[in-house]
DRENDO-1510 file (C-alpha; in Angstrom, 1 decimal, always signed):
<recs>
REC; n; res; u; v; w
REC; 1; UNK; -27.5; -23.7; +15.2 .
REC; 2; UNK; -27.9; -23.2; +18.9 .
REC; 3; UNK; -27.2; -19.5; +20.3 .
REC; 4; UNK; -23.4; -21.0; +21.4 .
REC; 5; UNK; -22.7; -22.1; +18.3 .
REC; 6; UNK; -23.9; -18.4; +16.3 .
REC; 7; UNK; -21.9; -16.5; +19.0 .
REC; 8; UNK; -18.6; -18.8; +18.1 .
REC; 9; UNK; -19.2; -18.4; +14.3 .
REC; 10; UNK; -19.4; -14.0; +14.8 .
REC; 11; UNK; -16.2; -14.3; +16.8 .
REC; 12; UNK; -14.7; -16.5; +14.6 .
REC; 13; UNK; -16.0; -14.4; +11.8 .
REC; 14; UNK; -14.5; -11.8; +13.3 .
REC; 15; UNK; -11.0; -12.8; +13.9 .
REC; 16; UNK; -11.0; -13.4; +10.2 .
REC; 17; UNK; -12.0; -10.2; +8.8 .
REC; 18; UNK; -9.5; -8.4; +11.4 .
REC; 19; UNK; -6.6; -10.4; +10.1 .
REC; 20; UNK; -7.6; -10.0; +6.3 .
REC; 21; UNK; -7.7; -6.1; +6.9 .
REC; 22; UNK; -4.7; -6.3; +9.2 .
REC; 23; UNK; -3.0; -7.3; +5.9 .
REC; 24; UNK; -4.9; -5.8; +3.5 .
REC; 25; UNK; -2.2; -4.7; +0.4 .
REC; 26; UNK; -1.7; -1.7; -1.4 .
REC; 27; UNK; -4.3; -0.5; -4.1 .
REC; 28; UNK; -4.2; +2.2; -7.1 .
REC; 29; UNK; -6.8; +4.4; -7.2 .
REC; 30; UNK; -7.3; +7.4; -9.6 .
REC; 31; UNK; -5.5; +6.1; -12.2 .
REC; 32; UNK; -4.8; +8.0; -15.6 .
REC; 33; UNK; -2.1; +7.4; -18.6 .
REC; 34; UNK; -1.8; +9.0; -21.5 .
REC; 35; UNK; -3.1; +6.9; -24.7 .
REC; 36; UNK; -1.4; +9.1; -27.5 .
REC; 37; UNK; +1.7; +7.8; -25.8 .
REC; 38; UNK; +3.5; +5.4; -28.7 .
REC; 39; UNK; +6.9; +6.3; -28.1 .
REC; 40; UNK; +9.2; +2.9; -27.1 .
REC; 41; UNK; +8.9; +1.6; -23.9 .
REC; 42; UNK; +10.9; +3.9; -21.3 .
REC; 43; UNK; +14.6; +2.8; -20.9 .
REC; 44; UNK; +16.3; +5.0; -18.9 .
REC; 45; UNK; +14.6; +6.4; -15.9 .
REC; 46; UNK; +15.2; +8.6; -13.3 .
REC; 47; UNK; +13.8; +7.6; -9.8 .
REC; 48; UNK; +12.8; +10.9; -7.6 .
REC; 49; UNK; +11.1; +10.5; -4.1 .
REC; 50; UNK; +10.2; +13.7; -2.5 .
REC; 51; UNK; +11.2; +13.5; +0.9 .
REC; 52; UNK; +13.0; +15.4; +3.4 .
REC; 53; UNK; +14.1; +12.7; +5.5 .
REC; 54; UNK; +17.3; +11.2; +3.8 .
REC; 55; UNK; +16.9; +7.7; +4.8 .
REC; 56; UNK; +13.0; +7.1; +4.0 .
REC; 57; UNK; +14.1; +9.1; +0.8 .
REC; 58; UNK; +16.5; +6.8; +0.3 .
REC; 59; UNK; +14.3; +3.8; +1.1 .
REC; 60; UNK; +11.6; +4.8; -1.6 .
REC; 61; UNK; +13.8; +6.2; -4.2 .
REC; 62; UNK; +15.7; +2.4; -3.8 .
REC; 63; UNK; +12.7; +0.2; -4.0 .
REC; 64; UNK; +11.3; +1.3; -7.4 .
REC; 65; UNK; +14.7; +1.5; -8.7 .
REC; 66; UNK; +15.6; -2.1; -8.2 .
REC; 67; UNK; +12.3; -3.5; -9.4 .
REC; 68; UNK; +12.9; -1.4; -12.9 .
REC; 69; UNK; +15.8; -2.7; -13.2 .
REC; 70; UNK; +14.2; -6.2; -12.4 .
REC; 71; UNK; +12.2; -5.3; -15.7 .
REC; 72; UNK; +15.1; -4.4; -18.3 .
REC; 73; UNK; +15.1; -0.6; -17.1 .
REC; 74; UNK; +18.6; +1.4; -16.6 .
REC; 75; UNK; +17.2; +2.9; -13.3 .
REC; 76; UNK; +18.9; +5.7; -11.2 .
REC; 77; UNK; +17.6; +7.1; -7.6 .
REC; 78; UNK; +18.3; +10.6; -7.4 .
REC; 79; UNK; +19.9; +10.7; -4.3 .
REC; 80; UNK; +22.8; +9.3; -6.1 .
REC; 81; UNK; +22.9; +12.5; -7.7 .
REC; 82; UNK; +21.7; +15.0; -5.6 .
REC; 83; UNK; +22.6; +13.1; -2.2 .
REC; 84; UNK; +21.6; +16.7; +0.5 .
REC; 85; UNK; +17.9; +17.1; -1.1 .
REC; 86; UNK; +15.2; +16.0; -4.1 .
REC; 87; UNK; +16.5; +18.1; -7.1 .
REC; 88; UNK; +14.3; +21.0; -8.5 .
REC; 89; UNK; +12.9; +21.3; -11.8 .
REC; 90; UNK; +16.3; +22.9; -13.1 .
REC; 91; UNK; +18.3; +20.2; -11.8 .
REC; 92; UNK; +15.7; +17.4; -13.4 .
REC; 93; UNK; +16.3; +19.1; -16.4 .
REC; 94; UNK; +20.1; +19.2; -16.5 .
REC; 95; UNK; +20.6; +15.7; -15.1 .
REC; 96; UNK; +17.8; +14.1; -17.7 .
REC; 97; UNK; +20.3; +16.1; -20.6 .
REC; 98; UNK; +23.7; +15.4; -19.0 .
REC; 99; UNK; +22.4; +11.1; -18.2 .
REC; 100; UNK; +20.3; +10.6; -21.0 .
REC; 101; UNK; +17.0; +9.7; -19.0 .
REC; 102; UNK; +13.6; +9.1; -21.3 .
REC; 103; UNK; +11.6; +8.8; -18.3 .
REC; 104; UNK; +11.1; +10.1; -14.7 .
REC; 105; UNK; +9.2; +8.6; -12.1 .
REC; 106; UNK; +8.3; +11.2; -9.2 .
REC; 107; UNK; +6.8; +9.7; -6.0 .
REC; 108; UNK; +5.2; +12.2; -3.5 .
REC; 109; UNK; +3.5; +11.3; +0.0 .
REC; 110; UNK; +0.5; +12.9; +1.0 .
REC; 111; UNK; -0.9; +12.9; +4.5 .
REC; 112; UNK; -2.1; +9.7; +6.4 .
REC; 113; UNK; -6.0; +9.7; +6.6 .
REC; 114; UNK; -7.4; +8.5; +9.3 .
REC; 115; UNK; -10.6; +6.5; +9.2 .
REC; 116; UNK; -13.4; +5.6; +11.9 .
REC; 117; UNK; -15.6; +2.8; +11.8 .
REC; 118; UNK; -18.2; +0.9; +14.1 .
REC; 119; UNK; -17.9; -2.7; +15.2 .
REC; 120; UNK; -21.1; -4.5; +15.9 .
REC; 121; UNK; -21.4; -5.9; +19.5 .
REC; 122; UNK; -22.6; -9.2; +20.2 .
REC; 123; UNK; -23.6; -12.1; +23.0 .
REC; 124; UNK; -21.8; -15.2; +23.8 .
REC; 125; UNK; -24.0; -18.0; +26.0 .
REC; 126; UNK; -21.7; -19.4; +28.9 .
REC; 127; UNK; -22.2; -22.5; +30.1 .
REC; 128; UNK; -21.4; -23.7; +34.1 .
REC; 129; UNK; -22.1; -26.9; +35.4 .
REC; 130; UNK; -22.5; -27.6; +39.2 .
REC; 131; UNK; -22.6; -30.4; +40.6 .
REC; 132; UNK; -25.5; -31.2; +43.1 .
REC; 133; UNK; -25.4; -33.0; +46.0 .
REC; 134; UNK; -28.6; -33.9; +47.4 .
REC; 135; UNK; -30.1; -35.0; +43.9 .
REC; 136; UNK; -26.9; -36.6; +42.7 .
REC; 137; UNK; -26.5; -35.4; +39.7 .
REC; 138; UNK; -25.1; -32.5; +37.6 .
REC; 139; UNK; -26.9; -29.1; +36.8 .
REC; 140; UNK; -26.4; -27.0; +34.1 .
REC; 141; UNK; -26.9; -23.1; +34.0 .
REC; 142; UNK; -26.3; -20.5; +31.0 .
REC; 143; UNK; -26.1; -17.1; +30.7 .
REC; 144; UNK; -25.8; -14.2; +28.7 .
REC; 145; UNK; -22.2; -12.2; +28.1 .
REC; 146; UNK; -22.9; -9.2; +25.8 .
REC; 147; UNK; -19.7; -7.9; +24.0 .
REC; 148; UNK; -20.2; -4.0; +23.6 .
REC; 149; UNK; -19.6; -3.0; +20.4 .
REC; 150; UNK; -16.9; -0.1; +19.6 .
REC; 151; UNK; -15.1; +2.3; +17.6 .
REC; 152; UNK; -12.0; +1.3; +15.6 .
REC; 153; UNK; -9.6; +3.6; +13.5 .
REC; 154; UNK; -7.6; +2.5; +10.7 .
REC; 155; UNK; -4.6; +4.5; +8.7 .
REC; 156; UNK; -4.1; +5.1; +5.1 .
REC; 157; UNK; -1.0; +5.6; +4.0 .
REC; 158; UNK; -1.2; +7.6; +0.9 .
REC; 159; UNK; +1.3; +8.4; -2.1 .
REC; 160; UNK; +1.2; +9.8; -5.7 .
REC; 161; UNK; +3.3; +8.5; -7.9 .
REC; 162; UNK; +3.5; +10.1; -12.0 .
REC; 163; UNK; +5.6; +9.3; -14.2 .
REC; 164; UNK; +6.7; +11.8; -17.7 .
REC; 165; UNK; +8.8; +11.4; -20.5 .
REC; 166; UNK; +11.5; +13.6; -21.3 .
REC; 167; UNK; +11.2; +13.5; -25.2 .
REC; 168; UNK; +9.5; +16.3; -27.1 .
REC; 169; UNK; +9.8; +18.9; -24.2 .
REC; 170; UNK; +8.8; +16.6; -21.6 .
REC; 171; UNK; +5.5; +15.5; -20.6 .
REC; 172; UNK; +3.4; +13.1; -18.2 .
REC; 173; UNK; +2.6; +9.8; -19.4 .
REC; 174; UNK; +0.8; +8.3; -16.3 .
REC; 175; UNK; -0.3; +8.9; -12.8 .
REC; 176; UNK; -2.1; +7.5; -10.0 .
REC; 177; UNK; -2.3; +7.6; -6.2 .
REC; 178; UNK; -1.6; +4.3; -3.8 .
REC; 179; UNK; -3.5; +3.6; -0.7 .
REC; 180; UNK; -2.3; +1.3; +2.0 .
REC; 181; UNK; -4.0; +0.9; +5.1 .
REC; 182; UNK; -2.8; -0.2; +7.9 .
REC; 183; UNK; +0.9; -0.4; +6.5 .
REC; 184; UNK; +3.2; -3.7; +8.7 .
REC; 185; UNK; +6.6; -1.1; +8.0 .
REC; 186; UNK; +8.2; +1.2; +5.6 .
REC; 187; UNK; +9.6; -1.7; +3.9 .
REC; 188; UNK; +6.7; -3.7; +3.2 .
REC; 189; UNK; +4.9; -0.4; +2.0 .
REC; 190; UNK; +7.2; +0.7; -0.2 .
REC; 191; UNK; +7.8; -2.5; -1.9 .
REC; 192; UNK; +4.3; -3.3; -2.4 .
REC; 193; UNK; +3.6; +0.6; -4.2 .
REC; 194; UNK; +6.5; -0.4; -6.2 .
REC; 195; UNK; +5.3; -3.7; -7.6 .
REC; 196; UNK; +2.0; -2.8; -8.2 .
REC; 197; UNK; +2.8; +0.6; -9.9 .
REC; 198; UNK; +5.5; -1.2; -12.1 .
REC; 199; UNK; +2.6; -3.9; -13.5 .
REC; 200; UNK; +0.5; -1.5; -14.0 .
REC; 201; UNK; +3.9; +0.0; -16.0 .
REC; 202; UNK; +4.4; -3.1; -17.9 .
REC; 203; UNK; +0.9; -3.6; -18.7 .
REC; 204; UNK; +0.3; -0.5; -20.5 .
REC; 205; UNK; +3.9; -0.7; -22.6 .
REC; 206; UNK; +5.3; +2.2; -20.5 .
REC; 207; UNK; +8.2; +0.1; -19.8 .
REC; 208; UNK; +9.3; -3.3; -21.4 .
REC; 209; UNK; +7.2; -6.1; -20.2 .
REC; 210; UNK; +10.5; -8.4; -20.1 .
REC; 211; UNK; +11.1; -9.6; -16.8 .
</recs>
């Protein structure tokens, strides 16, 4: 492969791995249930996102909600309940005795990181051609373009999301912590937490694996 050709192939290399991060999906990391948990699958949950901001509240709270209900779950979003702000402990409490929830799922952001990396540089060969008159024919030159390389940043959005059962006192049943980088919108964030944290749900029997 001539040097025109290599420098092509890195660029082209290159356009691919920028388009694959640019929409790279949401993972779970730090992942933990609890496997002393044989109760029946969760029924009846109660959907809390903590979050000032009523609409992104609103927005989070909604997206888990509909896909539990996708799944067979009765699913409620808190701000049904407590439309001005997240309830406290005390009002979990007296809304999981007054609704009859067996379950809670609490969603919680934590702050964006940030992080830095290094993109190689590289050199492209450009070709001219000029045409010469006293010999007649065409002439060919190349040279050398080097392509610095740089530093590029990348975001994480970050959430926790747990989820406990109300029976016997109460207690949590799974957790984990979702990283998105990069995230398109709100929207396609929160919708892509939600679906991978209700598999992962379904998977382990937490809630019914009917869809």
């Amino acid at each position: 492969m001539n040097s025109y050709l290599k420098a092509v192939s890195i660029l082209a290399l290159g356009c691919l791995i920028w388009l694959v991060c640019g929409c790279a999906s949401s993972s779970l990391v730090n992942k933990w249930h609890d496997p002393s948990f044989q109760a029946p699958p969760l029924g009846k949950m109660l959907v809390i996102a903590v979050r000032k901001e009523p609409t992104m509240r609103r927005i989070w709270e909604d997206a888990f909600t509909n896909d539990l209900v996708k799944h067979g779950v009765v699913a409620t979003s808190s701000y049904s309940l407590f439309p001005d702000a997240p309830p406290d402990t005390s009002q979990v409490l007296a809304a999981v005795q007054s609704n009859g929830f067996d379950g809670v799922l609490a969603i919680l952001r934590l702050p964006t990181e940030t992080n830095m990396h290094y993109v190689q540089g590289y050199t492209t060969i450009d070709q001219n051609v000029n045409y010469v008159t006293y010999w007649q024919r065409y002439g060919t030159y190349y040279h050398e373009i080097d392509h610095p390389g740089y530093v590029d940043s990348q975001s994480v959005a970050i959430r926790t999301i747990d989820v406990s059962t109300t029976g016997n006192g109460g207690k949590m049943i799974w957790s984990a912590t979702s990283r998105t980088p990069d995230p398109g919108s709100v929207t396609d964030l929160q919708r892509g937490v939600a679906d991978i944290v209700i598999t992962e749900l379904r998977n382990l029997s937490i809630i019914s694996s009917k869809k």
